[in-house]
N, C-alpha and C positions, 0 to 999 in steps of 0.2 A: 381337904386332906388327901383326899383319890389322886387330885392331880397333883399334889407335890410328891407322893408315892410316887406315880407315874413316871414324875420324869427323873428322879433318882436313879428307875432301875434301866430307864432309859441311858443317860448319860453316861453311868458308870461303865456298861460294857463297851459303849462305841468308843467314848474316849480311850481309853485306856487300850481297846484290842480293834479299832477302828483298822478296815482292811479294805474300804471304798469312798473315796474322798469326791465329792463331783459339787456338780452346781453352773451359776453364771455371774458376772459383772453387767450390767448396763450402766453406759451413762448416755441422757437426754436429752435434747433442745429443740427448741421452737418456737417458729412464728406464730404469734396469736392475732385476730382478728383486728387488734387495734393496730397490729402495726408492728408491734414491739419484738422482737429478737432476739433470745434471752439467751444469747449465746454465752457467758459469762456467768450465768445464774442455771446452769445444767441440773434435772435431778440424776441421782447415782442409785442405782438399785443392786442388791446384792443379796444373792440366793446362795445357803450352802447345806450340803445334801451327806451326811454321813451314815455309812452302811457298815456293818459289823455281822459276824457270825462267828463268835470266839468257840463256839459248842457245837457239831453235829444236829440239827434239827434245831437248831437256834438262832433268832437272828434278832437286831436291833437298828432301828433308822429312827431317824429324827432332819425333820427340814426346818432350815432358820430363815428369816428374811427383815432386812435390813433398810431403808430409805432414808434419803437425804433429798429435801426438795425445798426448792423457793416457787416452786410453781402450783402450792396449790393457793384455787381459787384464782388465778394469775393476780395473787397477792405477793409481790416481794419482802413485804413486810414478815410474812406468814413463813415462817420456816417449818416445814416440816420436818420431825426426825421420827424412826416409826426402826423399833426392833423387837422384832414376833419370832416367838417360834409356834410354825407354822401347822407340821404335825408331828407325830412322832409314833412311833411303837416297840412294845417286848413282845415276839411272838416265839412260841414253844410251838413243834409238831411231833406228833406220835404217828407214822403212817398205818398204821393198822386202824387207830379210833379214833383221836381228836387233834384238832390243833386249838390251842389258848392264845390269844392276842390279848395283852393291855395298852390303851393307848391313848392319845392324849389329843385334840382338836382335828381327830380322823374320822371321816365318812366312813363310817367300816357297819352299815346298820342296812345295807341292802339283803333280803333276800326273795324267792320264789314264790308268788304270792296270786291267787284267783281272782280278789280285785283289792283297793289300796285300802289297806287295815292299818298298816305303817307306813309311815314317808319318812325319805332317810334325811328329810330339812327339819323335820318335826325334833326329831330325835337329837340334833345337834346341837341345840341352844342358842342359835347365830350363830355357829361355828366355833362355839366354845367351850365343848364338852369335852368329857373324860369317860372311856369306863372299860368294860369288858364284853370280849366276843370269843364266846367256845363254840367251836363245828366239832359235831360225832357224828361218825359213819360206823357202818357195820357192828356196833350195840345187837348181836343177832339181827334180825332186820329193821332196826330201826336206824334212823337217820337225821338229824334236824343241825339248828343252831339255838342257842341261847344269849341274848343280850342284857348287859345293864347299861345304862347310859347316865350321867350323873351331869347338870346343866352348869357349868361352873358360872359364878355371878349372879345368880338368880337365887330365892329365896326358899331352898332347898326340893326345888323341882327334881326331879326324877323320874326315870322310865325304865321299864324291864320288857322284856317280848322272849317267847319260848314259842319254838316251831317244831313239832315234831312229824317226822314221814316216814309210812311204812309201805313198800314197794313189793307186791308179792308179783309170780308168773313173768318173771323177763321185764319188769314195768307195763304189765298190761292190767294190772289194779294196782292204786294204791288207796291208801287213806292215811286223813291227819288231821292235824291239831293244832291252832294257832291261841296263845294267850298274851294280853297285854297290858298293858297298866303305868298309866300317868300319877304320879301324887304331887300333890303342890305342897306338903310337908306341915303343913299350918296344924294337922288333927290329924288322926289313923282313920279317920272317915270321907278327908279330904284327894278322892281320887276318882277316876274314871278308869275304867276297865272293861275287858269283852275278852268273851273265848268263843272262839272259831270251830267246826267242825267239818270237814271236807273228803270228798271221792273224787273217785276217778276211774273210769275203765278205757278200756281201747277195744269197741265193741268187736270192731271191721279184725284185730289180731284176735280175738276169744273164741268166736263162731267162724268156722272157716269158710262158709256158704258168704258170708257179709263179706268179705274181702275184696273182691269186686269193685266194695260201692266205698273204698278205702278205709283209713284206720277205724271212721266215728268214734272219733275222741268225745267222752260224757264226761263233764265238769260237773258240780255241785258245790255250795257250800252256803253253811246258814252258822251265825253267829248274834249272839246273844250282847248287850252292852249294858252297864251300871254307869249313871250320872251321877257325880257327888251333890247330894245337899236336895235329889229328887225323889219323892214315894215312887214305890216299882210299878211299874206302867206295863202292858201288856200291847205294846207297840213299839218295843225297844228292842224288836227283831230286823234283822239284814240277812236277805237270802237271795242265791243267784243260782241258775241253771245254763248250764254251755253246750252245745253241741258244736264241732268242729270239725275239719277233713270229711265231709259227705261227700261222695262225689258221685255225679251222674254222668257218666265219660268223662267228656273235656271241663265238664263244671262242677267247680267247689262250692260248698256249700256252708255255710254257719249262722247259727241262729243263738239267741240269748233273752230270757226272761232275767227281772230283777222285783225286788221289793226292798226299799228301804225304809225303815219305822219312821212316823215322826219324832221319834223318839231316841231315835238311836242315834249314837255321837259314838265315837272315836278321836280324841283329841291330841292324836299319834297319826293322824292322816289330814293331808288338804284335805280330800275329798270330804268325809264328812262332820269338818270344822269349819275352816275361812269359808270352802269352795258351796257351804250347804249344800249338799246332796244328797241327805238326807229324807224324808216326807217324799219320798218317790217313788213310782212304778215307771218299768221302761222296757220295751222289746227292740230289740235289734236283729235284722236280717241280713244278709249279706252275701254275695254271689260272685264267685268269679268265672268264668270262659275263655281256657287257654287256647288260644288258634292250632289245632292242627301243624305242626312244621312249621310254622309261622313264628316270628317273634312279635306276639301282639296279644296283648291279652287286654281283657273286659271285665272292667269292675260295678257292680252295681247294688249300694245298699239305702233300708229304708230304718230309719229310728222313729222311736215314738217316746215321750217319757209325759208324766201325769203327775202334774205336784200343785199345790194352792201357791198361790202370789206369796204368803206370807208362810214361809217352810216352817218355822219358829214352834207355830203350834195348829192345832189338829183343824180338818175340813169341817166346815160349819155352812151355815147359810151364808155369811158374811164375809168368809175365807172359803170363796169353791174353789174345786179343781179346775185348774188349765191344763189345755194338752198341747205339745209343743211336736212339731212332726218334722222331720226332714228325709228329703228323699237325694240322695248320689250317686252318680255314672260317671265314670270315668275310661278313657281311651291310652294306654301306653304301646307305642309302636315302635320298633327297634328296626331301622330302614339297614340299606348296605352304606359301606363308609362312615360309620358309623355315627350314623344321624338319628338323634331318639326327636319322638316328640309325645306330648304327654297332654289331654286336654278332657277339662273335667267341665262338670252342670254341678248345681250344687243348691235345691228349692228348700229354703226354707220357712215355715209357716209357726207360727206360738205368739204366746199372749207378752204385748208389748206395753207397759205399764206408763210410760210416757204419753198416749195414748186412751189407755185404758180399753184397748180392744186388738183384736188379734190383726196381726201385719205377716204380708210375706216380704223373705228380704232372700229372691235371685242369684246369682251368682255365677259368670262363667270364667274357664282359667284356659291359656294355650300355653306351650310350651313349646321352643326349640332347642336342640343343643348338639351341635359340632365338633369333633373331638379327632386330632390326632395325634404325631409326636411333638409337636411344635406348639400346638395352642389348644387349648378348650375356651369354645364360646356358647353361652347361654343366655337366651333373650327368653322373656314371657311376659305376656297381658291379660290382666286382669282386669273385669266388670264388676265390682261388688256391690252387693246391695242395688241392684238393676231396681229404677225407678221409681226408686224413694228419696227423702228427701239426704238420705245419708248416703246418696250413690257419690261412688270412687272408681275412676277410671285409671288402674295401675300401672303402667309400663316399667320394666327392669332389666336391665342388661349386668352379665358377670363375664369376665371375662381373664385367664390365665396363660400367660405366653412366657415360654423358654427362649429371652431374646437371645442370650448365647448360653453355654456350660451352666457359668458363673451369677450371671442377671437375669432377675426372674421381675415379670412384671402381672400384679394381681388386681385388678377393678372391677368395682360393683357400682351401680348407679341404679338410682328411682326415680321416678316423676308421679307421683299423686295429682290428680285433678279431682277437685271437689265441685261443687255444685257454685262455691262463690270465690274460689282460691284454687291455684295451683301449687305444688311445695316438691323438693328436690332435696335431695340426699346424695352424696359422692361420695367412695372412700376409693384412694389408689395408693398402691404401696410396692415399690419398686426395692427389692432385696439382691442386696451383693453378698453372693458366697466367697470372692475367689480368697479371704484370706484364713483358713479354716486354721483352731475351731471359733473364727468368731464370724459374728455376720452383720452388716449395715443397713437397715432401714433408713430409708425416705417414704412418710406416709402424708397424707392431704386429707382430711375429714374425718370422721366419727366411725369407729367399724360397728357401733355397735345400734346403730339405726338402721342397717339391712343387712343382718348375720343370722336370720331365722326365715332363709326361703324368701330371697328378695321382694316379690308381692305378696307372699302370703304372709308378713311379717307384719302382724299387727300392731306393733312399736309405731308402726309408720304408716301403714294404711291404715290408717282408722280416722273415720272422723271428727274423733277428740282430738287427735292429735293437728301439733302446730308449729313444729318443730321444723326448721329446712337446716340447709348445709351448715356444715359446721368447719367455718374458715380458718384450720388453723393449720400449720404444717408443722411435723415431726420428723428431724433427726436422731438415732439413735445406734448406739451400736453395742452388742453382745456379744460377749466372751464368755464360752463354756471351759470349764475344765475338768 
């Protein structure tokens, strides 16, 4: 019912007093692996983007998207026809206190948060949600946002989250308040919830003597969580302490305590749902040392976290604690001509259940990259997992050249070496601007097997994985309007 509300009040104003019309055309072809050419069997994509603000402080958008394909699955058989709307919104603003959004398969569920209570994938339903987002400022000193998020297609799931912040002394305290709540709709007792409580000072701005040694930004925050269908447990606490900007001259400094219940759940966040991270204790240290005059700075941090093999339920003799340690240094240098180069160590030591006894798995990273008007080139190698049986020997090169005004030419390549295989990845994609506003791809390979830090991309270096080039080539060309 929310989303057919939604897009009603959607529609009506953009249609009718629509004052920004935009979007794109593609249409697509390509050579596939077997051979085939499917120049004749093109997909057609089509995006259209409508903007409205019939009212002073009013606005209304909604994005559509449209396909036509015989290429999926390189089935010709298989016709794809695929017309979505995409997202959409009605948003109202008052510049003094609030702005109101309703909206309709929009990420609109982000806010400012001490560690992940909410995840804005959580909140979306696979991309299928509806609901509402009010921002209030200046409420005398209060500040926050309020969400509802409604899971469209699911069996009457639902989630609410209220964030409240009070800011006193120029932002050198604050405090707040975070609540939230999942129901799966089935019984009024069928949910999960937690309320948050949090500070903040800016020690180094309070005490004028501290200043010196910079801001010492103090974090805090301890929050409480209810499980549907569990008796109340007195380890269904999550709490964290931050310390931040320390400085000792040239060196920054930050340090962090945590405690996570076994008990405690949030199923409004990866972290403590899929990610179990939960049944935990963990310190984190962390150093930086900016060089004097120098572009070169030193990074070097040590973690530690404490949880049993089996997070699920509580330490016993049969489920003890493992400690899991890692220690990192890293090197970023900023040369003349604008040459960076970047190289990190990376030990780490915890309990390896394959096994069934603690493993260290090594790690070292270099980096170079060269940059001027004409090109940017970036190579890096990677050693991972240094002399186990999971060791990976990564090379990567990226590489960006303005062959003329018009022709732009973009590559990235891997080479994985494993202990009984080696595997490759290539993506190039050569783009013609000169017929504006549309533009021409030629692309060769998969982008999306080295698009996350060419060896640090564990899509692809990873020992699971088994994946090499992906031989197919793409035409395609796009028209904006």
């Amino acid at each position: 019912m929310l989303k057919k509300i939604a897009i009603l009040f959607l529609l009506a104003p953009v249609i009718t007093l629509a004052v920004n019309l935009g979007g794109y055309y593609e249409i697509q072809t390509r050579v596939t692996e077997d051979g085939v050419w499917q120049l004749f069997e093109p997909s057609h994509r089509f995006e259209l983007k409508l903007y409205s603000s019939p009212w002073n402080n009013t606005e209304g958008f909604f994005k559509l998207h449209g396909e036509l394909s015989r290429l999926q699955d390189n089935d010709a058989e298989r016709v794809l026809r695929e017309y979505t709307l995409l997202e959409g919104h009605l948003k109202y603003r008052w510049e003094k206190h609030f702005e109101v959004k309703l909206f309709t398969r929009q990420n609109s569920y982000w806010f400012p948060q001490v560690f992940e209570l909410v995840n804005s994938d959580k909140m979306t339903g696979d991309g299928n949600s509806q609901g509402i987002r009010t921002d209030f400022w200046n409420l005398g000193p209060v500040h926050g946002v309020g969400i509802y998020s409604d899971f469209s297609g699911s069996t009457g799931e639902d989630a609410s989250v209220l964030n409240i912040n009070v800011p006193f002394w120029d932002n050198r305290i604050k405090i707040g308040s975070t609540a939230g709540r999942k129901d799966w709709g089935e019984t009024t007792s069928d949910y999960n919830s937690f309320v948050a409580g949090d500070a903040y000072l800016s020690l180094g701005r309070i005490i004028k003597p501290l200043s010196s040694l910079g801001n010492i930004d103090i974090t805090g925050q301890l929050v409480q969580s209810r499980v549907a269908g569990e008796s109340d447990s007195t380890d269904d606490i999550a709490w964290l302490a931050e310390i931040r900007q320390l400085k000792l001259g040239p060196i920054e400094l930050q340090a962090s305590y945590h405690h996570y219940g076994a008990d405690f759940r949030s199923y409004l966040s990866n972290q403590f749902d899929t990610d179990q991270k939960y049944n935990e204790d963990g310190l984190y240290l962390k150093s930086l040392y900016f060089f004097p005059t120098k572009a070169i700075n030193l990074t070097a941090s040590y973690s530690e976290t404490r949880a049993p093999e089996n997070r699920t339920v509580h330490i016993t003799d049969i489920n003890p604690e493992k400690t899991n340690r890692e220690v990192f240094g890293e090197a970023y240098i900023e040369w003349v001509y604008d040459i960076k180069t970047r190289f990190y160590y990376k030990y780490y030591r915890g309990w390896d259940s394959n096994y069934g006894d603690y493993k260290t798995y090594p790690s070292i990273f270099g980096e170079l990259s060269v940059e001027n008007n004409l090109a940017k080139i970036r190579s890096q190698v990677k050693v991972k997992d240094i002399g186990t049986p999971y060791q990976i020997i990564a090379t990567g090169v990226e590489l960006n050249v303005n062959i003329t005004d018009d022709l732009k030419l973009y590559a990235r390549a891997i080479n994985a070496m494993e202990r009984y295989e080696s595997r490759q990845t290539v993506f190039i994609q050569l783009r013609y601007d000169r017929f504006q506003p549309a533009e021409i791809f030629l692309e060769f390979g998969n982008p999306g097997d080295s698009d996350n830090d060419l060896t640090n991309d564990d899509d692809f270096v990873s020992e699971s994985a088994n994946h090499g080039v992906n031989k197919q080539v793409k035409l395609f060309v796009k028209v904006y309007f």
